[in-house]
C-alpha positions, 0 to 999 in steps of 0.5 A: 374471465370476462373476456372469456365469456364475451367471447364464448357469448359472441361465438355461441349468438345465435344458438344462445338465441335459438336456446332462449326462443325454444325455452319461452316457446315451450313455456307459453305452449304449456301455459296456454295448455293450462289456460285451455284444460279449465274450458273443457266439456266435463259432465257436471256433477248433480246432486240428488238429495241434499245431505245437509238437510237430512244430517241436520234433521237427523240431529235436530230434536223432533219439535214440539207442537201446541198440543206438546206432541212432536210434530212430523217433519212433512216435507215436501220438493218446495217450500214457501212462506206463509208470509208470502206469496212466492215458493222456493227450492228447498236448498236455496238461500231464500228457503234457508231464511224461512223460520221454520214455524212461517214454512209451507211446503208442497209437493209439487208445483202445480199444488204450490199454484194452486194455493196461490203461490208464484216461483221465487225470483231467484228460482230458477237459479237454485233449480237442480241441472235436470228440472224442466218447468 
C-alpha cells in the first residue's frame, strides 16, 4: 500500500504541485479580499438627536426645586459647569460627570462665549460628523 502511494505521488508531481499552488492562490486571494472590504468608503452613519438622553428624561421623575415646585429641564446644544470655565457637547464623557445641580447649558456657542466659557479639551472630539465652528 505504500509503495502504491509513492508512486502514485512520483507519477502525479507536478499536478499535485499545480493543485497545492492553485489552492494557496485562492486562499491568499480571498483573505486579501476580506482584508481590503474593511477600508472601503461607506457613508457614515450620523445620529441627530441622541435617544439615550430623552429615554432617560422620560424616565427620570421631574426634580424638585427649592421652592418644592419641579424644575423644567431647559436644555440646550451645549452644556457646562458652573465650576468651570469650559463647555461641552451634551453626549461626551466630560458633560456626563457634571451633577446635574453644577449644569449650565446654552444654545449656542456664541452664548457660551459670552458668559465667559472656552470649548472643552476634548471638544472637538465629541463633535457631531456635520459641525462646523
Amino acid at each position: 500500500m505504500l509503495s502504491y502511494l509513492k508512486n502514485f505521488v512520483k507519477k502525479n508531481e507536478a499536478d499535485i504541485v499545480l493543485v497545492i499552488g492553485v489552492i494557496l492562490v485562492a486562499l491568499i486571494s480571498f483573505g486579501a479580499g476580506r482584508l481590503t472590504s474593511f477600508q472601503a468608503d461607506e457613508e457614515p452613519i450620523l445620529i441627530q438627536e441622541p435617544l439615550t438622553a430623552s429615554i432617560q428624561q422620560s424616565l427620570e421623575p421631574e426634580k424638585a426645586g427649592e421652592s418644592g415646585q419641579p424644575e423644567p429641564a431647559e436644555k440646550g446644544k451645549f452644556v457646562g459647569s458652573i465650576k468651570s470655565d469650559k463647555y461641552h457637547w451634551p453626549w461626551s464623557s466630560s458633560a456626563k460627570r457634571i451633577k446635574p445641580e453644577n449644569q449650565i447649558w446654552f444654545d449656542s456657542e456664541a452664548e457660551a462665549k459670552a458668559a465667559g466659557y472656552q470649548p472643552a479639551v476634548d471638544f472637538n472630539k465629541w463633535a457631531p460628523a456635520d459641525y462646523s465652528p
